[in-house]
C-alpha positions in Angstrom: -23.3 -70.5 -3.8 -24.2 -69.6 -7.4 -21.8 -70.1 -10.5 -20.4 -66.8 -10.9 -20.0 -66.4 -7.0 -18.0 -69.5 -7.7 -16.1 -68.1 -10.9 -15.0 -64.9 -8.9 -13.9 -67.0 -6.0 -12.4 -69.1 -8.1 -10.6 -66.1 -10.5 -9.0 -64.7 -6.8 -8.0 -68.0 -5.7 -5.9 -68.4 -9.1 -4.8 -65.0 -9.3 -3.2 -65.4 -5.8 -1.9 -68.7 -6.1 0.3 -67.1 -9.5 1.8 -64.2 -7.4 2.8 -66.3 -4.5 4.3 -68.5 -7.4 6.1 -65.1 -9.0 6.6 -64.0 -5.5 8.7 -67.2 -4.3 10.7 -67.5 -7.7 11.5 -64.3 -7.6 13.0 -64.5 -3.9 14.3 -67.9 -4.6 16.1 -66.5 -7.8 20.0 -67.0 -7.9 22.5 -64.2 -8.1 24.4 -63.2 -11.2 28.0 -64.9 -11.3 30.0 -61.6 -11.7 33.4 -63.3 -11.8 32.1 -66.1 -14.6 29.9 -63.7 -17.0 30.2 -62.6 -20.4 30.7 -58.7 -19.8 30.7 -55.8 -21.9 34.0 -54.0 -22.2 34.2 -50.7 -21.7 36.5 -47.5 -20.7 35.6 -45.3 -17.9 35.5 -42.2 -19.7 33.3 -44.2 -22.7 30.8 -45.0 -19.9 30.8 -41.7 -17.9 30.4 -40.1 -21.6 27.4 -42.5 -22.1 25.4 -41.5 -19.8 25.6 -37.8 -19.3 25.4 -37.4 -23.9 22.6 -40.1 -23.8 21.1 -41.5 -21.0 18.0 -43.2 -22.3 20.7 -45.5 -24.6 23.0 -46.0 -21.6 20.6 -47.4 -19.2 19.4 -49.8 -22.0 22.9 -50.9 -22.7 24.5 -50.9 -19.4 22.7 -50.5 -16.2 21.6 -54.1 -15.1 24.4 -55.5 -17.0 27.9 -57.1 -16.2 30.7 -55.2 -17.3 34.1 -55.1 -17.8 35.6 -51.1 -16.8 39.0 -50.0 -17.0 40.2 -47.3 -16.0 42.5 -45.0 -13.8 42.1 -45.3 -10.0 41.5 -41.6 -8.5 40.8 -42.7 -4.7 40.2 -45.7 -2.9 38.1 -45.9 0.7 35.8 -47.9 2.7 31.8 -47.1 2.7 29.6 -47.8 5.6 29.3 -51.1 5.3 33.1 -51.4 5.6 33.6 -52.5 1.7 36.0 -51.3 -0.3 35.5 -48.4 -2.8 37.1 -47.6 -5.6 36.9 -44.0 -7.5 37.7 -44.5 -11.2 38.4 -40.8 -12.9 36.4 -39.8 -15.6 36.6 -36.9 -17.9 35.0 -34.9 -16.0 36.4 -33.2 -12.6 34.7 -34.3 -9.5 32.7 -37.3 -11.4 33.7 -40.8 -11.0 33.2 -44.2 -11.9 32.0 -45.8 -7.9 32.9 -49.5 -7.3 31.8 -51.1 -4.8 34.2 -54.1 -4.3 32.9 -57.6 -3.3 36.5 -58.2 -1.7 39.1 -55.5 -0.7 41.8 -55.8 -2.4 45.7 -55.2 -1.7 47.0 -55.2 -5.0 45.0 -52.1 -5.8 46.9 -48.8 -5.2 45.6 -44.9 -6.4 47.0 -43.5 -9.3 47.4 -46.9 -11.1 45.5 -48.4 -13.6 42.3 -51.0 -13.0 40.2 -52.9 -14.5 37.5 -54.2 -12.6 34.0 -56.7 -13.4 30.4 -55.9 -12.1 27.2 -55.3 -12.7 26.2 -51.8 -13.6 23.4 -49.9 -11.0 23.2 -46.9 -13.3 23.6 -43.0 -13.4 23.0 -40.5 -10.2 23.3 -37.2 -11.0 24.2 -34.8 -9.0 23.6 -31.0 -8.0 23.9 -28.7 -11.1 23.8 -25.6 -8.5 26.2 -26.7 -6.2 28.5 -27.8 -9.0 28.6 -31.0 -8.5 28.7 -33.5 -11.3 26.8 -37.0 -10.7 28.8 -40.2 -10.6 28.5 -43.9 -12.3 27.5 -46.7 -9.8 28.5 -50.4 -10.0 28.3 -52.9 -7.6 29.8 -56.4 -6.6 32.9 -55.8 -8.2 36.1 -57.7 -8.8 39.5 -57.0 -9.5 40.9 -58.1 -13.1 44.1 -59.8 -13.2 46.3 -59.9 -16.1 
């Protein structure tokens, strides 16, 4: 074998070894704590408004992140997976902010107030012809006692 047969083999064998390293880290890597994290606080309505006026900002500022959203509960219900969901209104009609909740909850009732910690999944708009507005997803979310 010459030397840059060698170098090339050599080049593949390094650049493999790194992404089974990234690979394995990154399937190895720990979940956020939700319940112990520093969150951001924020209102629904400031987080609905976030993302529909200026999405670009919102998804740097929340989507990803751990927050802290409080709010009014419009509708609560189970998703396929049997979890339970929780509609917080927003300013807008039909739009909501969609929590799925790591627990169910009992203390949780419609028409009262929430406020609830999880980590943001981001904006999905919805169908401008059918008029239907797009809703707010977070995920792994907890209760808030006070």
């Amino acid at each position: 074998m010459n030397k840059r047969k060698r170098t090339i083999l050599l080049a593949i064998i390094l650049v493999l070894l790194a992404a089974a390293t990234a690979g394995y880290l990154l399937w190895n890597k720990p979940h956020k704590d939700v319940m112990d994290a520093d969150a951001v606080k924020v209102t629904a309505a400031a987080l609905y408004n976030s993302y529909i006026t200026d999405s670009a900002t919102a998804r740097k500022r929340y989507t990803g992140k751990v927050l802290e959203v409080s709010g009014e509960i419009s509708k609560l219900a189970l998703n396929q997976q049997e979890q339970q969901i929780i509609l917080i209104k927003t300013p807008v009609p039909g739009a909501f902010i969609n929590c799925s909740m790591e627990k169910s909850s009992e203390i949780l009732k419609e028409g009262g107030d929430v406020t609830v910690k999880e980590i943001c999944s981001g904006y999905i708009g919805g169908d401008a012809d059918m008029g239907l507005p797009g809703d707010v997803f977070l995920t792994r979310a907890y209760p808030i006692i006070k």
